[in-house]
N, C-alpha and C positions, 0 to 999 in steps of 0.2 A: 353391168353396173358394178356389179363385186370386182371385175379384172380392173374398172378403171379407178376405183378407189384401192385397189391392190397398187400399182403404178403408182397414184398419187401419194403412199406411203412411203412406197421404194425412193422416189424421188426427196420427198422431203428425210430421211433417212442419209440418201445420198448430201444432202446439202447439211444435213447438223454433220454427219461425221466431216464433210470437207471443212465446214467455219470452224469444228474441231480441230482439226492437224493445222490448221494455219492459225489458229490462236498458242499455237505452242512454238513456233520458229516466230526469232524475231524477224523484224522488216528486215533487216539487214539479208537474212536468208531468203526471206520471200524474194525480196527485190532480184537477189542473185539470181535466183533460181526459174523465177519468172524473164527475167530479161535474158538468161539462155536460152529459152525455148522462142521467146519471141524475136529474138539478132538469128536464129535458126528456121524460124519461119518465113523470117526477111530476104532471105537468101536460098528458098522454094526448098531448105531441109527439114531434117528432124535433129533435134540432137541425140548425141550416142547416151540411151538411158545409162551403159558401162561409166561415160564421164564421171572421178571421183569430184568430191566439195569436202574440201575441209569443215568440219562441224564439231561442235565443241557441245558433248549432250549433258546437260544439268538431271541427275536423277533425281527420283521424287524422292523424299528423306523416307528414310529404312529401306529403300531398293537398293533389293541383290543386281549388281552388272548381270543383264541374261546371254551370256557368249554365245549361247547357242544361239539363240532368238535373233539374235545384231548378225553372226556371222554365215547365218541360211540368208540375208538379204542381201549377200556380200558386201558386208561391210568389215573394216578393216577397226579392228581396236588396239588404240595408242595407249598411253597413260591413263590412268585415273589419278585424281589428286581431289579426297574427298570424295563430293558427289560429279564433278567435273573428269566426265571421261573426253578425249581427244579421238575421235573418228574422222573416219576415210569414207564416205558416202554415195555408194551412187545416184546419181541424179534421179536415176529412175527407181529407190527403193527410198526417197526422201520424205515421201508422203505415208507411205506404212508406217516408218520409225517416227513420224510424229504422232502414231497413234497409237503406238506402243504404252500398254500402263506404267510400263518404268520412266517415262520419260515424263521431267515437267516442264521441259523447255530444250530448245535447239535454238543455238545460238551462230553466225558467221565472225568471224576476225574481223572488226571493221578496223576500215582506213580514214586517218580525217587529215587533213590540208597543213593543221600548225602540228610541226614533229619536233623533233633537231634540226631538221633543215634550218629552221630561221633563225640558230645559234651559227650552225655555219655559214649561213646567207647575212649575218647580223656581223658578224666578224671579219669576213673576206673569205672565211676558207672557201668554198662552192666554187667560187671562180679560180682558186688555186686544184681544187682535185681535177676540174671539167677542163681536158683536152684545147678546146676553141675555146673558152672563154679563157683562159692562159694563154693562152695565144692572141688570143685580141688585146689582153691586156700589157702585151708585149715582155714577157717574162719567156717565153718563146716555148713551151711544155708544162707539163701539168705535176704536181707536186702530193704527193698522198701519205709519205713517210718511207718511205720503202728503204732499205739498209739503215732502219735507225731501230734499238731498241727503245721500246716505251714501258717501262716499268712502272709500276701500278701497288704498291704497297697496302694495305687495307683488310677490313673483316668483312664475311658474308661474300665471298666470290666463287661464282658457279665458273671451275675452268672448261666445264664440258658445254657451254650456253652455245649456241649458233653463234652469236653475234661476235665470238672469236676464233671463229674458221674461214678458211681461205673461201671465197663466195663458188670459186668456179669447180674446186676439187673434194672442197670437203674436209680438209686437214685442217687440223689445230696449226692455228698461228701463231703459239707458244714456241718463243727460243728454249725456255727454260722455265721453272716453277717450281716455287716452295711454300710448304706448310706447314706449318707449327702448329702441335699437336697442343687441346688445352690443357693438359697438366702443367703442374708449378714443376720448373726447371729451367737452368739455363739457356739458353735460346738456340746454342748448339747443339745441347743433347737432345732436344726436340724438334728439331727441323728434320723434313723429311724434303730433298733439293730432288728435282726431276731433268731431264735434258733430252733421257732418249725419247721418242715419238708413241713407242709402245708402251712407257710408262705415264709419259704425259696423258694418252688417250684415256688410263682407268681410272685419272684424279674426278672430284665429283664437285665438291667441297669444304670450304674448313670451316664454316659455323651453318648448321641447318638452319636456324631462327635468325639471319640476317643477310642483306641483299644489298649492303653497301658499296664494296666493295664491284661487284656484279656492275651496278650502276654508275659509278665514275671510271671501269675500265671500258664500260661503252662509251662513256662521253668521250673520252681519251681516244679510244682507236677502235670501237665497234665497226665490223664490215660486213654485217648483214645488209644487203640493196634490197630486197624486198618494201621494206618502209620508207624507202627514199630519206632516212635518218641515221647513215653511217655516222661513225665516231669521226672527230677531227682527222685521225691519223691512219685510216683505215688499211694501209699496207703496210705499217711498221709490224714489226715482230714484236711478240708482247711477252714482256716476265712478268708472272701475275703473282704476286705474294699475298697469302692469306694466311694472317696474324691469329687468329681464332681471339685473342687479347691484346687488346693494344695497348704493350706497354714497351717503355723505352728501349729494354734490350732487344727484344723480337726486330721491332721498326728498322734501329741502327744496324743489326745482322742481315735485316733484308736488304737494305741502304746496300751495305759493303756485298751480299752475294749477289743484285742484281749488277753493279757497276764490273765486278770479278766476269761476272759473266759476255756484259758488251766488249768487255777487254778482248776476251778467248775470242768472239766473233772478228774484232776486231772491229765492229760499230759504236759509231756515238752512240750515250742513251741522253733518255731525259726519264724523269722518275718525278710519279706523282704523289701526293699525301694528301687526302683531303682528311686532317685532323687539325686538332689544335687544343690550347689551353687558354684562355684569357687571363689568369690567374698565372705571375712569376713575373720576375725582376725588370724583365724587357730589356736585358741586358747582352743577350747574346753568349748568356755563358753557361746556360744549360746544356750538360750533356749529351743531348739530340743535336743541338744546337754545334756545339763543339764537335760532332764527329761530322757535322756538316760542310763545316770547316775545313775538317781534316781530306774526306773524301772528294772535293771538289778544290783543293788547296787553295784556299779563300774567294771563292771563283773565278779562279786563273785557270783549271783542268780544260785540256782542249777537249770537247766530246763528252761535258759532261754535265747535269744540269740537275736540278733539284727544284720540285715545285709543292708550293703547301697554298693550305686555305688558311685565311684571316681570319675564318671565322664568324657565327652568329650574333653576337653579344651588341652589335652596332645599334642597339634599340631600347639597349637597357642602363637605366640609370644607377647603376651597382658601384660606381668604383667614384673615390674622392681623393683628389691630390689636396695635400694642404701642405702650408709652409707654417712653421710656427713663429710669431710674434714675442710671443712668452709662455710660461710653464703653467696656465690658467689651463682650467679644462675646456676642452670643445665635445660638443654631441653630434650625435647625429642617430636619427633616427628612423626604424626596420620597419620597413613593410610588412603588415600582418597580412599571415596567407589564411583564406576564410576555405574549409573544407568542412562540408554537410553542412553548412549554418555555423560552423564553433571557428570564432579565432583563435589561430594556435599559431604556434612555432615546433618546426620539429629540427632539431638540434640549430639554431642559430649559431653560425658561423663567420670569421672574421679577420681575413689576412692582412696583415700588414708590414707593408716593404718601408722601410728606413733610409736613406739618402745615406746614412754616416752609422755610427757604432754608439750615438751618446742614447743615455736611457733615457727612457720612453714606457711608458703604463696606458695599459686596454684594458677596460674591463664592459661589463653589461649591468645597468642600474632600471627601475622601473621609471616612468617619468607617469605621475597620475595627474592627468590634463584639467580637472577641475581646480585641485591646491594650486596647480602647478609648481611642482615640488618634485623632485626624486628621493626614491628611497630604495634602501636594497635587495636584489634580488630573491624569491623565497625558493630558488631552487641551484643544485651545484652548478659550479661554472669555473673552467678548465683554462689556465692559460702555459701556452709553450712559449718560451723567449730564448732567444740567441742569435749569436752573431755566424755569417756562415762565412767561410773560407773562401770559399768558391767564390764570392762574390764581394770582393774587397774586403770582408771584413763589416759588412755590412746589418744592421740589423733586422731580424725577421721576425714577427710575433704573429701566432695564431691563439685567436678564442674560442672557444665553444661553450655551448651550456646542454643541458640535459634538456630532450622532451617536453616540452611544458604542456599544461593546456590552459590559456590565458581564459577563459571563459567566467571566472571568478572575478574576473578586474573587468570588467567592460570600460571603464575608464580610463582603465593602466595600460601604457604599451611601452614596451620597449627599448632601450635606449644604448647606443654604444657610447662610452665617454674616452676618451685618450684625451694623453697630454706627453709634451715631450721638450725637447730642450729647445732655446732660442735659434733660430736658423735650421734647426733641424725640417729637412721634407720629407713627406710620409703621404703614399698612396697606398687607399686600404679599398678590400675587396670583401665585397658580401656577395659570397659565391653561392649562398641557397635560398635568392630571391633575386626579383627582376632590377630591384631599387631600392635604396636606399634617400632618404633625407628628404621627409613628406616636411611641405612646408610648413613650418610653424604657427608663422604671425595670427591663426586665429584664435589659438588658445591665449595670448596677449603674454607670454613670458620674456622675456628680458637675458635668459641663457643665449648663447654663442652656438648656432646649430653650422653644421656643417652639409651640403646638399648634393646628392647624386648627379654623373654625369656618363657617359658612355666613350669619354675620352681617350680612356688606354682600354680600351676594350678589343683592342687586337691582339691574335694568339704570339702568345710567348715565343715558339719556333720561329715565329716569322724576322726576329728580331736580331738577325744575323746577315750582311750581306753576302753569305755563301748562299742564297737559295733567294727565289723568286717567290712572292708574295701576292696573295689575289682576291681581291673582292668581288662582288656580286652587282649586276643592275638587269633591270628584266627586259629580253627579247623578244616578246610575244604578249598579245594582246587578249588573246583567250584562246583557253585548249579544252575541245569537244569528248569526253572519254568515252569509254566503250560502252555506257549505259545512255548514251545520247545526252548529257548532261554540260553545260557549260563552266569550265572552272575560270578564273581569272588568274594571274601573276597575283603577288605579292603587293607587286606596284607596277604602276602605267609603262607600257612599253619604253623603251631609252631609260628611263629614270635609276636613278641611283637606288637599289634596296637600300630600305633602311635598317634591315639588319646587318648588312654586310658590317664588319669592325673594321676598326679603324685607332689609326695615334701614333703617338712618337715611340722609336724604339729608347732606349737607353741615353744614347747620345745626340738625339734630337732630331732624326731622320726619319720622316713620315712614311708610314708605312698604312695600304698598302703598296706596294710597287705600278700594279695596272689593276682592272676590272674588267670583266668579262659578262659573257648572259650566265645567270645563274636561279631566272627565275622561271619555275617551269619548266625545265629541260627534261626533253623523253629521253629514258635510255634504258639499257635492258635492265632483267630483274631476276633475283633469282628463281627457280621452279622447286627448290628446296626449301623452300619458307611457305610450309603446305597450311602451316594457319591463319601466314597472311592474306596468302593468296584466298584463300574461303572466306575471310574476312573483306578484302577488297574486291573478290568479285566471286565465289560459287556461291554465297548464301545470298547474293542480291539486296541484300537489305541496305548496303551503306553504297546508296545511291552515286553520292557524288565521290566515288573513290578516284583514289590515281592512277588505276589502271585505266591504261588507252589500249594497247593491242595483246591478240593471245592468237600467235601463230603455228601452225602444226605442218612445218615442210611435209612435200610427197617424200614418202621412202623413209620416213623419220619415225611418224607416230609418236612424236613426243611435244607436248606443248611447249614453247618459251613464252615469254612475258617480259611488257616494256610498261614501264610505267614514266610519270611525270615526277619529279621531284621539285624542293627549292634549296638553295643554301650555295654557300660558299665552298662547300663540298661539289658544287653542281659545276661552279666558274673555273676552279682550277684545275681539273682535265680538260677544260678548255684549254685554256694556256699551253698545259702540258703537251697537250696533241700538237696546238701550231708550233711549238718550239721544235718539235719532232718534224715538222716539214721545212723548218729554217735547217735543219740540222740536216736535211738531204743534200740542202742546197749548199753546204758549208759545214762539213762533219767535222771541224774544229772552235766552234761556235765556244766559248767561256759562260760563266754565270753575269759576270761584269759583263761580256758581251750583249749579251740578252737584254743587261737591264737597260743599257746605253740606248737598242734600238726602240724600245720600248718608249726610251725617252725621247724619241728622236720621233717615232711614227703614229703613237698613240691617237684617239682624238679627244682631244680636251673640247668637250662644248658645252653649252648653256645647261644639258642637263648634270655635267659635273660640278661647275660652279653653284648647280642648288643644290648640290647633295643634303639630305635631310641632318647631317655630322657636320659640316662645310665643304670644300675640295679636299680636302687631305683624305675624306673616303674615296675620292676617286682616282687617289694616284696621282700616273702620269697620264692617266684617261682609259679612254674603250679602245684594248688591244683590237688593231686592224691586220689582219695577216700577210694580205694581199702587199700595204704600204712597209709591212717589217721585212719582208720576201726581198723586197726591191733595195730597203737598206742591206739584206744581207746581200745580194750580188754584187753591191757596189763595194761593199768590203770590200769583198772576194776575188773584185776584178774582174767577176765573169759580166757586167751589165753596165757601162753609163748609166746615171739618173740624169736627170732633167734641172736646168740650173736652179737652187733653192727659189727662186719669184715662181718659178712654176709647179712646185710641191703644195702639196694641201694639208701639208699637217704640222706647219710653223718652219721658223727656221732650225737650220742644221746644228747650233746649238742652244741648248735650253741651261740658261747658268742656276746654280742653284745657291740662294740668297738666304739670309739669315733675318727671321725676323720676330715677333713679339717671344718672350718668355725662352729666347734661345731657341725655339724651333726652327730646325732647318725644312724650310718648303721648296716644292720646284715653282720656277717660276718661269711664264713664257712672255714673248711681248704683248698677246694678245690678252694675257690674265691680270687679272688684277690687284689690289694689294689684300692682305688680311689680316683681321684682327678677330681679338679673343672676347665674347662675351658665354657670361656664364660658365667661361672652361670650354669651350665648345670655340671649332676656329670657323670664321667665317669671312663671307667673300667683302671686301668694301666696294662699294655700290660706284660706278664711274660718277 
C-alpha cells in the first residue's frame, strides 16, 4: 500500500513538474519542439537530442545568467540584451532549461505569413527577383540590383545587422560606409569614411537609441532569406551613412561621398532619405535642395538618383495659404494641447512665408469666447521678420511666445492675427500642433477667421525636380507580431495613407511624384537600441508591440530584430530599391528619367482618386516595378513592348494640364477633372 501511494506521488510529481516546463516555453516552442519528435516518430526514428533550437530565454527579473548551469546542458550562450539572453539549445536538454529557476520564459522566433513580401508582391518587385516568374513575365531574367550602389543616408543604422550580408558567404554588402561622429563640427572633420572589408566589418553603429535608419536600409536592400522579406534590392551593394544628427551639412557630405564613391566603382547609384521638413518655402531653393541639384545636374546625371520621403503631416490641418483682400486683420485660431487635465501651450509657434517683400504683421492676442472680444497677451511674445536673399527677396516672419499655462482663462484661447498688404500671399505654419482654425461660428462672432488645411503639407526637400518624391498607401491587411497579437495598417489595404503629405511645390507642380506601401512594412531593426528592444519585447508588458521576428543564425549567437513600421519613411526605400533594379537594367537611367517612367507606368486607380488629400496625394499612382522594368528596356532597346491598346497602365503619354489656382496636375484620359474646395483638391465626380 505505502509503495503504491509512494508511485502515485512520484507520478503526480512527474506531471506538476512537466505542466511546469511547458507553462514557461511559449506554443511556438512547444509546437516546434513537439512536431520534431512526432515528423521523427513518423518516419520509425528518434530525433538527434544533440539537434540545436534557437531559443530566446527571458530571465526572471534580478537573475544572474547561470553559464555554468546553461552550459553543462550544452547549451550554447549568445547575447544577452537585458533579461533576453539568445541560446543554442538542444532538443534534448529543452525540458530541464524550462525548469531552471532562472528562467521565466523560453520563447521561439516565430514566422507569420504578412512580411515585406507583400510590399514586394504589392509593387511588382517578387516577380522581378524570382528567376521563372521573370521569365514568364517575359523580361527574360531576374533583376535584384546587382552592380548598383544603393546608398542609404539616415540615423540609428546597425552596419553589422545580418540583413546586410551576402546570404550565401557571410560578408558585409557594404561598398563603402560613413559615420559621423556626434560632436558639433563640420561634417568633414567628423566623418569617419570606411571601404576596406576589415574596417567595414568593426563599424557597429552611429546612434545606440535609434533604429531608423537600420529599417529603411532594409526596406531598400535587405538580403536576409530566412523571413521570405528581403529588401527591394537585395544584391545591390550598400553605402550606409549614419548621420548620428540630421542636419544639412552631415546629409549633403553623405549625398556627395556616397555618389564619389559609385564613381570609383564605376556603378549607378540611387540614394535614399527618408527625412523631411514640412515647414519652408517649397521653393526649391533650400540648400539640401540646391546641392541636389548640383549632384544629380538637375536630373540629367546618367547613374544617378536621389530619393526622399514626403513626409507625415498629410493629416494635419496646420498650415493656411491666404491671399489678402486688404490690410484688415484676419485670425485664426490654435489648438489647445490638453496634458494632465491643464490647457496649455508650450511655446506657440508660427511660420510665415510671404509671396513678395511688402510688410506684413503677426502677432498672438487672447480671443475670450464669451465677450467675444480679444485682448492682449499676458505673457512675452517674440517676433523675427525679414526678407531672405535666398529666396527672391522674399518675406519670412517667425512668432513665438513663452510657456504659458492657460488654465486661468478657461474661456480664453488663443489667437494668431496677421494682416498684410493687398495682393499680398502668405502661407503660415503652426509647426507645434496638429491644426490650426477650430471653427468659429459657434461662439457667434463676426471676426474674419482663417481655417487649417494639410495642403502644403509636403516636405520642403521634396520640392526640387532633381530628386524623386514619395508618398505612402497601405499594403497589407493585418500583421500577426511575435506576441500572437493582431495589429492592423494605418489604413485598408490599396488605400491612400492619410498621413502621407502632399501639395504643390513653389511653381505649381504637385508633388508627391509616386506612392508606394508604407503602411506596416517589416524590416530590420537595430539590436543596439537595448531599451527599445525591452520595451517592445523583453519586459512583455506592451503587448501589442512592433516587433514581429527575433532571429539568432546557427554560428552567430547573436539576436537581430525585425520589426513593423509606418510612414513615408517606410515608401521611399521602396522606390529607392526598385529604381536600383531599373538601374541594372539601364545603369544610365537620369532623375527626369525616372520620373517620365513613373509617369508613364504608375497605376492610377480608384483608390488614388479617393485619396483622403484628393489625387494630388497620390501622384502619378502606385509605383509598379515589373510595368517601369519593361519601360526601362524599351528605352534601352534591349525589349519591344507591346502596342499602347495593349499596356494596362494608360497611354504612352500623360500630358500635364494646368488647372484651378494655377496648379499644375497630371492628367490621364482615364482621370478626371478637379477642383478646389476648402483648399483641399479634389476629384470631380464623371
Amino acid at each position: 500500500m505505502k509503495k503504491k501511494a509512494f508511485l502515485l506521488l512520484v507520478l503526480h510529481l512527474c506531471l506538476v513538474l512537466s505542466l511546469s516546463a511547458e507553462s514557461r516555453m511559449d506554443l511556438q516552442l512547444l509546437k516546434l519542439s513537439r512536431s520534431m519528435r512526432t515528423e521523427a516518430k513518423g518516419i520509425g526514428g528518434k530525433p538527434k537530442e544533440s539537434t540545436l533550437i534557437s531559443v530566446l530565454a527571458i530571465l526572471a527579473p534580478d537573475a544572474v545568467l547561470p553559464r555554468e548551469d546553461f552550459e553543462s546542458l550544452g547549451i550554447r550562450i549568445g547575447t544577452k540584451v537585458g533579461r533576453v539572453v539568445s541560446l543554442r539549445v538542444p532538443l534534448g536538454s529543452l525540458q530541464e532549461l524550462s525548469l531552471h529557476p532562472s528562467v521565466e520564459s523560453l520563447n521561439a522566433s516565430r514566422r507569420h505569413k504578412v512580411t515585406c513580401f507583400n510590399t514586394r508582391s504589392e509593387s511588382g518587385v517578387s516577380q522581378l527577383h524570382d528567376e521563372a516568374q521573370a521569365s514568364a513575365c517575359g523580361i527574360g531574367r531576374s533583376y535584384t540590383g546587382k552592380g548598383v550602389v544603393v546608398g542609404v543616408v539616415d540615423t540609428g543604422i546597425q552596419y553589422d545587422h545580418i540583413n546586410f550580408r551576402n546570404p550565401e558567404t557571410g560578408a558585409a554588402r557594404h561598398c563603402g560606409a560613413v559615420l559621423y561622429r556626434p560632436e558639433e563640427g563640420a561634417a568633414d572633420s567628423i566623418r569617419e569614411y570606411y571601404i576596406e572589408s576589415m574596417q567595414l566589418d568593426t563599424l557597429t553603429t552611429d546612434k545606440v537609441n535609434n533604429a531608423h535608419g537600420t529599417h529603411t536600409a532594409g526596406i531598400a536592400g535587405g538580403s536576409y532569406p530566412g523571413l521570405n522579406q528581403q529588401g527591394m534590392a537585395p544584391e545591390a551593394d550598400l553605402m550606409l551613412c549614419g548621420t548620428s544628427v540630421l542636419e544639412d551639412d552631415r546629409i549633403i557630405d553623405a549625398l556627395a561621398q556616397t555618389f564619389a564613391r559609385a564613381d570609383e566603382l564605376g556603378q549607378p547609384c540611387v540614394i535614399n532619405l527618408s527625412i523631411g521638413n514640412p515647414v519652408g518655402w517649397k521653393d526649391g531653393r533650400s540648400a539640401l535642395c540646391l546641392a541636389c541639384e548640383e549632384l544629380t545636374d538637375h536630373g540629367n546625371a546618367p547613374g544617378r538618383a536621389i530619393v526622399f520621403s514626403a513626409g507625415n503631416d498629410g493629416a494635419k490641418d496646420f498650415t493656411i495659404d491666404h491671399q489678402f483682400a486688404d490690410t484688415l486683420a484676419y485670425y485664426t485660431l490654435l489648438q489647445p494641447a490638453v496634458v494632465e487635465g491643464k490647457t496649455c501651450y508650450v511655446n506657440p509657434n508660427i511660420d510665415a512665408y510671404c509671396g513678395d517683400s511688402l510688410p506684413m504683421a503677426l502677432d498672438f492676442v487672447l480671443y475670450d469666447t464669451l465677450a467675444h472680444a480679444f485682448e492682449p497677451l499676458p505673457f512675452e511674445q517674440h517676433l523675427l521678420d525679414t526678407l531672405e536673399a535666398g529666396h527672391a527677396g522674399r518675406r519670412h516672419l517667425c512668432i513665438d511666445a513663452d510657456t504659458c499655462d492657460m488654465q486661468p482663462f478657461p474661456h480664453k484661447l488663443m489667437a494668431a492675427r496677421v494682416r498684410g498688404s493687398v495682393g499680398s500671399q502668405v502661407t503660415l505654419y503652426y509647426i507645434n500642433n496638429n491644426s490650426v482654425g477650430y471653427a468659429m461660428t459657434a461662439f457667434g462672432q463676426d471676426e474674419r477667421w482663417l481655417s487649417g488645411s494639410p495642403v502644403h503639407s509636403i516636405s520642403d526637400l521634396c520640392c526640387t525636380d532633381a530628386v524623386i518624391s514619395v508618398g505612402a498607401y497601405s499594403a497589407v491587411d493585418s500583421l500577426t507580431n511575435i506576441f500572437g497579437r493582431t495589429a492592423y495598417p494605418w489604413s485598408p489595404r490599396g488605400e491612400v495613407c492619410s498621413f502621407s503629405s502632399y501639395g504643390p511645390s513653389g511653381d505649381g507642380t504637385p508633388k508627391p511624384d509616386v506612392i508606394a506601401p508604407g503602411a506596416s512594412v517589416v524590416s530590420s531593426f537595430s539590436s543596439y537600441w537595448e531599451d527599445k528592444i525591452i520595451y517592445y519585447y523583453t519586459s512583455r508588458r506592451y503587448l501589442d508591440s512592433p516587433m514581429m521576428y527575433v532571429v539568432t543564425p546557427e554560428g552567430d549567437d547573436h539576436p537581430y530584430y525585425w520589426i513593423h513600421s509606418v510612414g513615408t519613411s517606410q515608401s521611399s526605400p521602396v522606390v529607392a530599391g526598385i529604381i536600383a533594379l531599373w538601374m541594372e537594367a539601364c545603369p544610365t537611367l537620369t532623375v527626369n528619367d525616372i520620373r517620365s517612367i513613373l509617369q508613364r507606368t504608375s497605376r492610377f486607380d480608384e483608390a488614388c482618386l479617393q485619396a483622403p488629400g484628393g489625387p494630388i496625394q497620390a501622384g502619378f499612382g502606385k509605383i509598379d516595378a515589373l510595368a517601369g522594368l519593361r519601360e526601362v528596356l524599351s528605352m534601352a532597346g534591349i525589349e519591344e513592348l507591346p502596342p499602347d491598346s495593349e499596356r494596362l497602365h494608360g497611354p504612352a503619354e500623360i500630358p500635364l494640364c494646368f488647372d484651378l489656382q494655377g496648379l499644375r496636375l497630371p492628367s490621364q484620359s482615364t482621370r478626371p477633372g478637379f477642383y478646389i474646395v476648402d483648399g483641399r483638391i479634389r476629384a470631380r465626380t464623371p
